[in-house]
PDB file of N, H, CA, C and O in Angstrom:
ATOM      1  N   UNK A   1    -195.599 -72.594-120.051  1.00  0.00           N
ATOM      2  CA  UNK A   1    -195.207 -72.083-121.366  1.00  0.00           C
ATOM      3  C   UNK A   1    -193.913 -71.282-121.247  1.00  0.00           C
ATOM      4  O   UNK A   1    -193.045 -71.352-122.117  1.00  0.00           O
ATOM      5  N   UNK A   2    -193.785 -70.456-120.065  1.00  0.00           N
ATOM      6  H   UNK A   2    -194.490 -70.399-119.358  1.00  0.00           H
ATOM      7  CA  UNK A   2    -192.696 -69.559-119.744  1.00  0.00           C
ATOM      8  C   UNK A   2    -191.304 -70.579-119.834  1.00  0.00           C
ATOM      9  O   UNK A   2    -190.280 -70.473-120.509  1.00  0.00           O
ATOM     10  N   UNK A   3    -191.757 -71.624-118.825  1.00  0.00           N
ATOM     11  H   UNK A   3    -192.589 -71.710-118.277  1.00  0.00           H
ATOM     12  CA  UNK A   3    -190.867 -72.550-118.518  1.00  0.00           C
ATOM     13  C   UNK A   3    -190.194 -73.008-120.144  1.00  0.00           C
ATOM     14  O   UNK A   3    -189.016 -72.744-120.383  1.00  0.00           O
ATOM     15  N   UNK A   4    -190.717 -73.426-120.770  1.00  0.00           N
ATOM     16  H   UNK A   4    -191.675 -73.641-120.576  1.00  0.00           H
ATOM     17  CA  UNK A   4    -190.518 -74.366-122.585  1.00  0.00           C
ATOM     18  C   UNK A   4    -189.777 -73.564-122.765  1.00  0.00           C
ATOM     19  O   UNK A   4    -188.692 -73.987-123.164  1.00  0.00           O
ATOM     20  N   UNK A   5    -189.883 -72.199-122.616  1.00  0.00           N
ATOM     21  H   UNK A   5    -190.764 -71.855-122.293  1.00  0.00           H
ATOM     22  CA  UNK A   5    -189.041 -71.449-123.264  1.00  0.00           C
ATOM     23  C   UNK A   5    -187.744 -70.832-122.975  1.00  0.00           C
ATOM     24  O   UNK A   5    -186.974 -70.146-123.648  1.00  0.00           O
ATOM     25  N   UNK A   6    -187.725 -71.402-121.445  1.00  0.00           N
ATOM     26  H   UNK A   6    -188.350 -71.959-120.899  1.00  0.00           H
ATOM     27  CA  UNK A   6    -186.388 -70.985-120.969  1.00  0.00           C
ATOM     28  C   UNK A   6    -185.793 -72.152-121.504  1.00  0.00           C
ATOM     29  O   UNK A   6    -184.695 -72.105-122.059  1.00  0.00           O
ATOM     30  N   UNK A   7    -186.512 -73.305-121.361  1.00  0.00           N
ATOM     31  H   UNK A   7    -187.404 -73.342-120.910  1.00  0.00           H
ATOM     32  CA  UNK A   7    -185.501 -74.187-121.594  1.00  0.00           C
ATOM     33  C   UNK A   7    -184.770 -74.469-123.059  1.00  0.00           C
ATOM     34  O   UNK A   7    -183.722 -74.970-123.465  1.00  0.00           O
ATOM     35  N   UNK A   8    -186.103 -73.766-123.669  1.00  0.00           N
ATOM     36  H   UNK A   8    -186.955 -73.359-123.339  1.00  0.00           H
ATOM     37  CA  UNK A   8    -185.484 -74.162-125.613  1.00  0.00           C
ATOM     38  C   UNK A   8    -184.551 -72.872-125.892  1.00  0.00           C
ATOM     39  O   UNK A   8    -183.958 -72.721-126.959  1.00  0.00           O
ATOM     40  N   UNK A   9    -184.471 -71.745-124.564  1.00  0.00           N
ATOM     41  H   UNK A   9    -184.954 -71.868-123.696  1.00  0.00           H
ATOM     42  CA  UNK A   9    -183.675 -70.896-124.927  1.00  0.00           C
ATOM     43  C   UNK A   9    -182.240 -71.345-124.729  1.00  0.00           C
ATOM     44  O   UNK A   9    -181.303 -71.024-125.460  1.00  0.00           O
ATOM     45  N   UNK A  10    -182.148 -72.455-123.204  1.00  0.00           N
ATOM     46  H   UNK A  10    -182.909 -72.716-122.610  1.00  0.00           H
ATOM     47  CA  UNK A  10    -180.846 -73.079-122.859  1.00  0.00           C
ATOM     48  C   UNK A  10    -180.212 -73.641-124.064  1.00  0.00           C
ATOM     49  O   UNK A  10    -179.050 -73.415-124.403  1.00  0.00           O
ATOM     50  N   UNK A  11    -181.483 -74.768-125.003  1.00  0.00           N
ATOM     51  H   UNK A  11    -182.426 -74.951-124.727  1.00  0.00           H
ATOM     52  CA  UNK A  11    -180.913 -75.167-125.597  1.00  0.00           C
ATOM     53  C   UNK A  11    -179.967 -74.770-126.555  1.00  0.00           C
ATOM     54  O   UNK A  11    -178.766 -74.982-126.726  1.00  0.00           O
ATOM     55  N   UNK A  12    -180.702 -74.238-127.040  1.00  0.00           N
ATOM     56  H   UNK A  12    -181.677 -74.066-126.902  1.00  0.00           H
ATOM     57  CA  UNK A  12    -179.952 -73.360-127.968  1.00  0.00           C
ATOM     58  C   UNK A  12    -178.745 -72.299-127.831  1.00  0.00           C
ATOM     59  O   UNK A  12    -178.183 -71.833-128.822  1.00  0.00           O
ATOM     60  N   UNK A  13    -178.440 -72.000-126.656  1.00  0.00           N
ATOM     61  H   UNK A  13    -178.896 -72.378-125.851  1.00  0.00           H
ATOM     62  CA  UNK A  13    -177.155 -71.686-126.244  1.00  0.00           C
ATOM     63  C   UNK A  13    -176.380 -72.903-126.064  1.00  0.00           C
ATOM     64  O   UNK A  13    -175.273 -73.032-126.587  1.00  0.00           O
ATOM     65  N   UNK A  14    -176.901 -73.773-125.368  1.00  0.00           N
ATOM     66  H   UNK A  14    -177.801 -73.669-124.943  1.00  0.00           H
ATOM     67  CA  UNK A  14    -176.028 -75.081-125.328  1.00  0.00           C
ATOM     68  C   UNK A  14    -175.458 -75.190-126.377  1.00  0.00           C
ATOM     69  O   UNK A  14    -174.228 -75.215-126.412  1.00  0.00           O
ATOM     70  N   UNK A  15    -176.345 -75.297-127.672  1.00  0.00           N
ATOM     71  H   UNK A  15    -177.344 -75.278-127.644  1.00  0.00           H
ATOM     72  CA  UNK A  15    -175.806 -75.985-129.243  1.00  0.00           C
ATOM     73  C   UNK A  15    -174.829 -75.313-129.522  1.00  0.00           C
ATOM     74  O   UNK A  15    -173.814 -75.811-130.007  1.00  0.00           O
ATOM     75  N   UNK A  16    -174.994 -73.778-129.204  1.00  0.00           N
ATOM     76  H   UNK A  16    -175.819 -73.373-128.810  1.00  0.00           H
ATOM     77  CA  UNK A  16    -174.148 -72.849-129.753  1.00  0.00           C
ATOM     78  C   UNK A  16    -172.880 -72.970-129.440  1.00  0.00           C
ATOM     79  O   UNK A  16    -171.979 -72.872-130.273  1.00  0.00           O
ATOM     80  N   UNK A  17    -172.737 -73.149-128.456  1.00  0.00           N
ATOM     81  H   UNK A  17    -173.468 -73.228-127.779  1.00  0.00           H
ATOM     82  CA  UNK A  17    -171.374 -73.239-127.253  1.00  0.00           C
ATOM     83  C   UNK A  17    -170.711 -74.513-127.397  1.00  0.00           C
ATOM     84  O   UNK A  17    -169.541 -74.701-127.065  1.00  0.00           O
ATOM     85  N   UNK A  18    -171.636 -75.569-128.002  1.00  0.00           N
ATOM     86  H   UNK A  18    -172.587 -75.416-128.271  1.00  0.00           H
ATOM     87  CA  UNK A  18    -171.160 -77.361-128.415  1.00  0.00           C
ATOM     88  C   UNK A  18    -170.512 -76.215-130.375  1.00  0.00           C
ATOM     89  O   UNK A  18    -169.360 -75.817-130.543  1.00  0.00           O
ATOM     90  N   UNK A  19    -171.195 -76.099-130.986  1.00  0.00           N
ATOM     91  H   UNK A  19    -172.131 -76.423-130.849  1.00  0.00           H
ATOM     92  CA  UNK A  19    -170.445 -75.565-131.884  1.00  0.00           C
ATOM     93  C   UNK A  19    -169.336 -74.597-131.998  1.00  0.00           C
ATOM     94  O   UNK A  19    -168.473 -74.550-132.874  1.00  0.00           O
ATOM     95  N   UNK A  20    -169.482 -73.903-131.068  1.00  0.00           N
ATOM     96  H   UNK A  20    -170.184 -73.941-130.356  1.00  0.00           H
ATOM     97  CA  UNK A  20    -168.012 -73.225-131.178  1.00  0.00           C
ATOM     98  C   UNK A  20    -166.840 -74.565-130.624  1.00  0.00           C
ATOM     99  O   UNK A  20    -165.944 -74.991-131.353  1.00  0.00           O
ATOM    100  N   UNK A  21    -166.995 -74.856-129.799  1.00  0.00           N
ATOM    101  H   UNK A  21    -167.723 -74.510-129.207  1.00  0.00           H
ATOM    102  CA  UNK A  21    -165.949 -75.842-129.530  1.00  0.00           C
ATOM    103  C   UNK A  21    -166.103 -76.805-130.204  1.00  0.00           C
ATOM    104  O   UNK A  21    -166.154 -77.813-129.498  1.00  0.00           O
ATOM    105  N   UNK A  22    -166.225 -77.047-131.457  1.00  0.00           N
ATOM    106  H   UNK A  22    -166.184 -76.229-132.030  1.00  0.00           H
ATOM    107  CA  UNK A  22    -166.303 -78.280-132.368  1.00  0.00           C
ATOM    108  C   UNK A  22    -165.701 -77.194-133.477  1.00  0.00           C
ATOM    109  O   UNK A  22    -165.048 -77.789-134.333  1.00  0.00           O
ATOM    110  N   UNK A  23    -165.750 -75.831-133.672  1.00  0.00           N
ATOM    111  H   UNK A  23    -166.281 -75.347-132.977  1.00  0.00           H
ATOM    112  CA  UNK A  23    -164.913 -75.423-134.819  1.00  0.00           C
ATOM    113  C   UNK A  23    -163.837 -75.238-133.781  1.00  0.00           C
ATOM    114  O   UNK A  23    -163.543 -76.328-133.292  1.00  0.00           O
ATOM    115  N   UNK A  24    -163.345 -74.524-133.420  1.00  0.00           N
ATOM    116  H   UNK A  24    -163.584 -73.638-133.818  1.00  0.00           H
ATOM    117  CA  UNK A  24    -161.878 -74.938-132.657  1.00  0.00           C
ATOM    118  C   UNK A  24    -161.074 -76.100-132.260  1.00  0.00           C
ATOM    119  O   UNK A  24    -159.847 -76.174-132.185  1.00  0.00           O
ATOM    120  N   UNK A  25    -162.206 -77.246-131.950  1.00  0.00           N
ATOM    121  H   UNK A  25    -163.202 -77.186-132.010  1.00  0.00           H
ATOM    122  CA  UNK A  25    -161.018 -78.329-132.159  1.00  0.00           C
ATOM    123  C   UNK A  25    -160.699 -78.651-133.586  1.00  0.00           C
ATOM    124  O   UNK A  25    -159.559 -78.995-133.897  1.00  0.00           O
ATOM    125  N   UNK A  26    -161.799 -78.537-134.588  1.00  0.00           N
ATOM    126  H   UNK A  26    -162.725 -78.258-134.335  1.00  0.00           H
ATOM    127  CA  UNK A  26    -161.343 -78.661-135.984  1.00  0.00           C
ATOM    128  C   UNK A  26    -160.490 -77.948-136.376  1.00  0.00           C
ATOM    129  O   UNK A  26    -159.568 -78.315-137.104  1.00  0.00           O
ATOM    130  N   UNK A  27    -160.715 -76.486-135.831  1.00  0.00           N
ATOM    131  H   UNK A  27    -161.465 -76.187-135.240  1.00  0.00           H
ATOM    132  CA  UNK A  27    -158.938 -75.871-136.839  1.00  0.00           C
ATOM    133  C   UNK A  27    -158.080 -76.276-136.050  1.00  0.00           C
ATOM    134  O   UNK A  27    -156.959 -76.358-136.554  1.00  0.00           O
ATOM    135  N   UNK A  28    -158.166 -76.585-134.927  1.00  0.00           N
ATOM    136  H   UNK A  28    -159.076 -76.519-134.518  1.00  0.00           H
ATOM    137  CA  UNK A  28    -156.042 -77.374-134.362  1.00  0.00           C
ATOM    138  C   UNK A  28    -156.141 -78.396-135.028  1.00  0.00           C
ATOM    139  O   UNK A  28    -155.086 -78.486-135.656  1.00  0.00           O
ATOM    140  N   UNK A  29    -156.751 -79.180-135.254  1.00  0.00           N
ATOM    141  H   UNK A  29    -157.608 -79.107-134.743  1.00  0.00           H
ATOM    142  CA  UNK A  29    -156.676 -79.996-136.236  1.00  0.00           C
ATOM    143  C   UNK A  29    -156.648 -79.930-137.413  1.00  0.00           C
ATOM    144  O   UNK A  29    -156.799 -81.061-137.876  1.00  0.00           O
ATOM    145  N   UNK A  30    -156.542 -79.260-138.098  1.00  0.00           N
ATOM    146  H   UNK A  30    -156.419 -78.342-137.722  1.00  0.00           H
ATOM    147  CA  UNK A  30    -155.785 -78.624-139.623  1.00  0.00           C
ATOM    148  C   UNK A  30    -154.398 -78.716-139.373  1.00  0.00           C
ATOM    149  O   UNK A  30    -153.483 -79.470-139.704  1.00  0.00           O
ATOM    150  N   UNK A  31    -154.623 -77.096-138.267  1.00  0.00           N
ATOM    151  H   UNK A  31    -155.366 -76.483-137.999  1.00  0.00           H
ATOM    152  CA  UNK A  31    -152.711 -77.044-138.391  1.00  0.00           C
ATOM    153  C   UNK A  31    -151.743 -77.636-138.045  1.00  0.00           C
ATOM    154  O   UNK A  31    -150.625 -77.233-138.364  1.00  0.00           O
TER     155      UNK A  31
END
């Protein structure tokens, strides 16, 4: 159970870290 939760904690930093670098390539791509 400990384990699930490290890992759904990774995930979710993962996503986070895939979203910041998906708004930064979108604004160079504006300007």
């Amino acid at each position: 159970m400990r384990l699930l939760a490290i890992l759904f904690g990774i995930e979710i930093l993962f996503i986070d870290y895939h979203t910041q670098t998906y708004k930064y390539w979108f604004n160079n791509k504006l300007y």
